[in-house]
N, C-alpha and C positions, 0 to 999 in steps of 0.2 A: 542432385546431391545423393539419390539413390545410389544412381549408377557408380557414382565416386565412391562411395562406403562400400557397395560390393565389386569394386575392382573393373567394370564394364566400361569404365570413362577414364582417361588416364589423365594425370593429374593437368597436364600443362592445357587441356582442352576446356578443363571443370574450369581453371581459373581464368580461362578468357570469355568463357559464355559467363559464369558465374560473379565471380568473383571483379575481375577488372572493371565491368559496368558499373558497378556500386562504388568503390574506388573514387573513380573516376566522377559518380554525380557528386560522393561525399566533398569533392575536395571542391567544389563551385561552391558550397553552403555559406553563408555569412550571416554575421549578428544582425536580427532587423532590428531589435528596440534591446536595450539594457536600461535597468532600473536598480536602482537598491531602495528596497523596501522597510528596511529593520535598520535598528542600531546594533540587531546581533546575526548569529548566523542561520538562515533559512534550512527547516527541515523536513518539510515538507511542500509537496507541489500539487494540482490537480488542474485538471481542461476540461471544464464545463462537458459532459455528452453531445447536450443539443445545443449550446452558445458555443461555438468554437472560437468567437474572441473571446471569451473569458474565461482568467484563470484565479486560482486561489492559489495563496502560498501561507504556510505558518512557520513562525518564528521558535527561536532557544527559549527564547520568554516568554511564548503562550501568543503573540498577537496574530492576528489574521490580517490579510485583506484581501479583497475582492477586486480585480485588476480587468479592467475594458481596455484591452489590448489593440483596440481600434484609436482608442485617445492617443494624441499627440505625444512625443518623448515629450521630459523636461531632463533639465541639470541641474534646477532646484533640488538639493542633497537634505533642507533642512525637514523641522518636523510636519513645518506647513504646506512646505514641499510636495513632499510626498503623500499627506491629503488630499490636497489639488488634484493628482495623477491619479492616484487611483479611486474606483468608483466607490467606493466603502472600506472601514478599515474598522476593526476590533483589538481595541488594547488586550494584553495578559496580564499576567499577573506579575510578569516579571520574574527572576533565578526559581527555577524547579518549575515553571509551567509549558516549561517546548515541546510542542507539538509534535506527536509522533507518526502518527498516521491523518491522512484528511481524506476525503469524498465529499461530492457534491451531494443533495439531492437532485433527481434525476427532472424532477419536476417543477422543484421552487429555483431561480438560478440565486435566489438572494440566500440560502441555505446549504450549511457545510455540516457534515459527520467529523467529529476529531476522536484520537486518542490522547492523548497527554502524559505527562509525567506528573502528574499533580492529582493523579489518581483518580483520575472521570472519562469519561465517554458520553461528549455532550453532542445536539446537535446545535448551532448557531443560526440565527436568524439574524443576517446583516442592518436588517432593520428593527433589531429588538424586540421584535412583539412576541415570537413563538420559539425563544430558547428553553432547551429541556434535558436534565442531567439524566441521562439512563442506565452509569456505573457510577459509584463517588465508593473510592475504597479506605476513605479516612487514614489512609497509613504513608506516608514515606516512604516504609519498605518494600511496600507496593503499588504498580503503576501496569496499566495497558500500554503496550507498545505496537501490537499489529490489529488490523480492525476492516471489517469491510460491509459491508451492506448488499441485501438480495430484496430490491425493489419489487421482483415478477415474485417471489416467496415469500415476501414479507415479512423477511428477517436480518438480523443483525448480528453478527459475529463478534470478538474479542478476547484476547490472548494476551498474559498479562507476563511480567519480568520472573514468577515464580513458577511457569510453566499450567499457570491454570487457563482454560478456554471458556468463554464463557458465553451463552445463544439466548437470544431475546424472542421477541418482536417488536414489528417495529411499533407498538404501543406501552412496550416497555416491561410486558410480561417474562421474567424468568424461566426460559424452557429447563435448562440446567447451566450446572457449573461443574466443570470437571477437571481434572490435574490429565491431562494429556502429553504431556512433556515433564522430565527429571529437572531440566532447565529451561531458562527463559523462553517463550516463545516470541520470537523474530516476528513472524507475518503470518496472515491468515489469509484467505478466500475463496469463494464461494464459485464453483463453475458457472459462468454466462449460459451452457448450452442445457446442465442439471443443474438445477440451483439447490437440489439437497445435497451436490457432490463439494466436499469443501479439503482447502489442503495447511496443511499449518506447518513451519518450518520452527525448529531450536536452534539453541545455539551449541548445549550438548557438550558444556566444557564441566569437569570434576565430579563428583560422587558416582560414578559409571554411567554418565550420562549422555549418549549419541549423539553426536549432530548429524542432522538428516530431514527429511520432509517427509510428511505423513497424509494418504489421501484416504477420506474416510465420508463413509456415509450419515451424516447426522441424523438419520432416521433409527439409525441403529448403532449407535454409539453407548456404550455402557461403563468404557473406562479406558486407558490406554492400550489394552491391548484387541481393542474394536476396530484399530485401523484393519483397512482395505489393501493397501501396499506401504509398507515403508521402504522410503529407497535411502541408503546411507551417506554421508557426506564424511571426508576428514576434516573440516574447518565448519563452522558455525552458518547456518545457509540463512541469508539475509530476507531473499525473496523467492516463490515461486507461482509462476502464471500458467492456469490452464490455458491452451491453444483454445483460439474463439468458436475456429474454424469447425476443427474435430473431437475436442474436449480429450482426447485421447492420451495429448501429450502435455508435459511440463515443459517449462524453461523458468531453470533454476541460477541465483547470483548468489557465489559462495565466499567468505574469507580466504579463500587460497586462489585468489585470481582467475577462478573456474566460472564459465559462463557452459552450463549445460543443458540439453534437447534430451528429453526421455519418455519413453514411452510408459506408463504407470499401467496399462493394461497390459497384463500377459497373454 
């Protein structure tokens, strides 16, 4: 890919080493299991770390469940149905509780981190015993939408619809609250390779407000103009992931059909 961006590879070489192999394995893939889960529309997904059968999904309406992707399909569509199949499930609350963000914990597999629209940031215990609210914003007008957790750091991130960010631990103590964003903030996270490296996206539509991603050092965070690099967007940027590998780089997913690779270190 290097060689293609500086011109040393010509194109029709890049896309038969590169490009055609991939193609080509994508187009053998097939459905191994389909389920529906909800009576409404699925908004969140996560893959267990260290269970790689298990997955968690949250609903428009706030419910969860806990899915052992080892179990058999069913065509059972009803509500008892779909207890049967999956290994745990957690009602919501129903209109205004859809899930916005999930993670697992890394250690319990019966345990999930949510954001919500119903203005919490709770973590779940599929077996009820150790549920624990660690944002409740009492308001309507505001809700957390992006969220992540730094297990090796021991802390907890969140980024809410009015552009405020907001850092825990994970015992629940408030580090700060800050307005980091004009508008909503999208998505948050914490680098795998720095865990104090963390990057937050908006959405940066009206009162002169950017859409764009923001990488910042939470050790040294004082207000919005503490970031580290901002790199700009024209469309509202949904998500962006540090590289595992070298932490170096982004890949960011924007509203204008833009899937981009960038380097945040100059």
């Amino acid at each position: 890919m290097s060689g293609h961006h500086s011109g040393l590879v010509d194109r029709d070489k890049y896309y038969k080493s590169a490009v055609r192999p991939i193609m080509e394995n994508v187009t053998k893939f097939r459905v191994s299991q389909l389920v529906t889960p909800f009576d409404r529309r699925v908004t969140a997904l996560a893959w267990h770390p260290s269970y790689p059968h298990l997955a968690a999904a949250g609903s428009k309406g706030g419910d969860i469940i806990l899915w052992d992707s080892e179990r058999a399909d069913s065509s059972d569509r009803t509500s008892e149905g779909r207890r049967t199949l999956f290994k745990s499930m957690i009602e919501g609350r129903g209109p205004g509780g859809s899930i916005q963000s999930l993670k697992f914990d890394i250690n319990h597999p019966d345990k999930v981190y949510t954001a919500s629209i119903d203005g919490t940031v709770t973590r779940h215990d599929f077996q009820g015993k150790d549920n624990k609210i660690y944002l409740e914003t009492n308001d309507w007008e505001r809700w957390y939408v992006g969220m992540d957790i730094s297990f090796s750091g021991k802390m907890m991130v969140a980024g809410n619809n009015k552009g405020t960010v907001s850092l825990l631990t994970l015992e629940g103590e408030r580090i700060w609250d800050l307005k980091l964003h004009k508008a909503k903030c999208n998505f948050v996270q914490f680098s795998e390779r720095e865990p104090w490296m963390m990057v937050t996206t908006s959405t940066g539509t009206g009162g002169g407000a950017t859409a764009g991603c923001k990488v910042w050092d939470i050790r040294n965070i004082k207000g919005p103009q503490s970031a580290i690099t901002e790199l700009p967007h024209s469309k509202a940027v949904n998500s962006a992931y540090f590289s595992k590998v070298t932490g170096d780089k982004l890949l960011t997913t924007d509203q204008h059909s833009e899937l981009r690779q960038v380097d945040w270190i100059e």
